[in-house]
N, C-alpha and C positions, 0 to 999 in steps of 0.2 A: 282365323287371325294369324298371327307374326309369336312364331315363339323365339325370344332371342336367348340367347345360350343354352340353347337346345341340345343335346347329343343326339335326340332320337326323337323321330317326328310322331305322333301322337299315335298312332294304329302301329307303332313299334313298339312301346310300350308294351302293348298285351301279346304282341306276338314273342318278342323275349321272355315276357311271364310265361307263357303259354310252353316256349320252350325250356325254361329253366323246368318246369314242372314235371316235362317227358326227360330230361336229363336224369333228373332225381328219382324215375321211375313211377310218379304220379301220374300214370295216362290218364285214367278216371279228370282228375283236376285237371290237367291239362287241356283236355278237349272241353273240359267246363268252361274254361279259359276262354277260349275260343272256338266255339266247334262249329261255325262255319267252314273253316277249311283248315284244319290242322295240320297238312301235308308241310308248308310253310314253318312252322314253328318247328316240324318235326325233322327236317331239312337243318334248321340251324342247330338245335341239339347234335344230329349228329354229326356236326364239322366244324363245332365249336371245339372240341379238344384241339384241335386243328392249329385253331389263333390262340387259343386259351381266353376269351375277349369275346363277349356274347355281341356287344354293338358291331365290333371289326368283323367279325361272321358275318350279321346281318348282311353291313355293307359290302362285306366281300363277294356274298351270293350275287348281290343285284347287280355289283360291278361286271362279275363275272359273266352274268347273265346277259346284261346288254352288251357287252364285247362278244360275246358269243351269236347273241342275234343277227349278229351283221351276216354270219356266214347263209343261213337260209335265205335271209333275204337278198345277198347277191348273188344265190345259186335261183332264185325264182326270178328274176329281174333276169339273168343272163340268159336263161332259159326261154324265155318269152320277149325277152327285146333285145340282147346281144352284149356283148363286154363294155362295150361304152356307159349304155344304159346303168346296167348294173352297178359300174366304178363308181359312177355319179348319184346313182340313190345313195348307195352305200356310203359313201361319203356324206351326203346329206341327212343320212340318219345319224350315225355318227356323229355328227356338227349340231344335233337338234337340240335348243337347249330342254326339253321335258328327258331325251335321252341322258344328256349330263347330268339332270335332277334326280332322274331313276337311280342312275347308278351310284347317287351318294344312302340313299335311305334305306332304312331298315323295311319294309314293303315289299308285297306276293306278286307285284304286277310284273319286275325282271322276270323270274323263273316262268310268270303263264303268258309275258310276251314273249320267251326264249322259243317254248314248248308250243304255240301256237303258230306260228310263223313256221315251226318244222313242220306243223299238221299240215297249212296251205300248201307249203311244198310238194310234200310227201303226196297232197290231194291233184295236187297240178299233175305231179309226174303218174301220177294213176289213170288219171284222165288221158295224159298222152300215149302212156305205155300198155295201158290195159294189166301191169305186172302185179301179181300176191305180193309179194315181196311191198311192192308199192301202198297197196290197199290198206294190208296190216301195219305200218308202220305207221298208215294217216290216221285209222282206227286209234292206235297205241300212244299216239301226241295229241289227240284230243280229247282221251281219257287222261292223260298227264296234267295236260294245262289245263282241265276241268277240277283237277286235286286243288290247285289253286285260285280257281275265278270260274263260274258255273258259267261265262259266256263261252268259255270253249268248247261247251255243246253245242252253239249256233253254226258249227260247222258242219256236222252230221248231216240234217237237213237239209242244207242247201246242197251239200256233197252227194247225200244220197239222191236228192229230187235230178240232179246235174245226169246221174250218173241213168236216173231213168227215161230220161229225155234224151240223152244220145241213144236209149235201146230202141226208142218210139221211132226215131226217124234215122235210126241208123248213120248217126256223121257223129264226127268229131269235133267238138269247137275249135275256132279256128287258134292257131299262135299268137301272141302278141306280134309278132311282128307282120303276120297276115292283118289285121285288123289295124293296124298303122298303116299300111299298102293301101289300105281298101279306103283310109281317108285321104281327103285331100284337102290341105291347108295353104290357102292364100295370103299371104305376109304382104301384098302389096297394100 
């Protein structure tokens, strides 16, 4: 339902309890709080001295977070379909109104869309590059955005299954922009 004069949408509530409690040193309580995924509350504690303003934290993170999203996802969009392509998701995300709703509330979803979006990257460019460097960084963002929403493990799996299927047959899947080539679209 509609909360009106709300400061904070309902699952912010306990994530500010959650992190008031790791502020004052109560981990015990705190993860009591919430111990789904406490990374989140644990995040606001420490960048609340910051604002001084546990909600303005809140929404600072998630602002922060979905302004920061834009860059993986126009660095995997340019990568796989070109600067055009890219400008214009990017901007479309940006424009999305669930992107403007994210970025006003107190919610774990900014930080493990931020972190998730650098995992696909990071997984893209492994796949093209074959580089360490690559691998572990895709490893190291989907342990991140796992701290805050246990779908960030759905990437492993497919990442790893991806990665055994190019050894089987030896190729590399193709680029976006190969597999835009290879259709062809009739507008008449």
């Amino acid at each position: 339902g509609v909360r009106w004069n709300s400061d904070v949408n309902w699952d912010g509530g306990v994530y500010l309890q959650s992190a008031q409690e790791f502020a004052a040193g109560r981990y015990a309580e705190a993860v009591a709080t919430y111990s789904k995924f406490p990374a989140y509350s644990l995040l606001i504690a420490c960048l609340r001295p910051v604002l001084d303003d546990w909600v303005l934290t809140g929404r600072a993170i998630s602002l922060a977070c979905m302004v920061l999203a834009v860059l993986p996802l126009y660095r995997l969009t340019r990568d796989l379909f070109g600067e055009p392509a890219a400008f214009w998701s990017s901007m479309a995300f940006a424009l999305l109104p669930d992107t403007l709703l994210h970025a006003t509330l107190v919610i774990r979803d900014p930080p493990f869309f931020l972190l998730f979006l650098w995992a696909v990257y990071f997984a893209q460019k492994t796949l093209a590059t074959r580089r360490t460097a690559h691998l572990l960084a895709t490893i190291s963002a989907v342990v991140a955005s796992a701290l805050f929403r246990a779908e960030g493990l759905i990437l492993l799996p497919l990442f790893v299954g991806t990665i055994i299927g190019q050894a089987f047959n030896g190729t590399r899947p193709p680029s976006g922009r190969q597999m835009l080539e290879r259709v062809e679209v009739d507008v008449s």
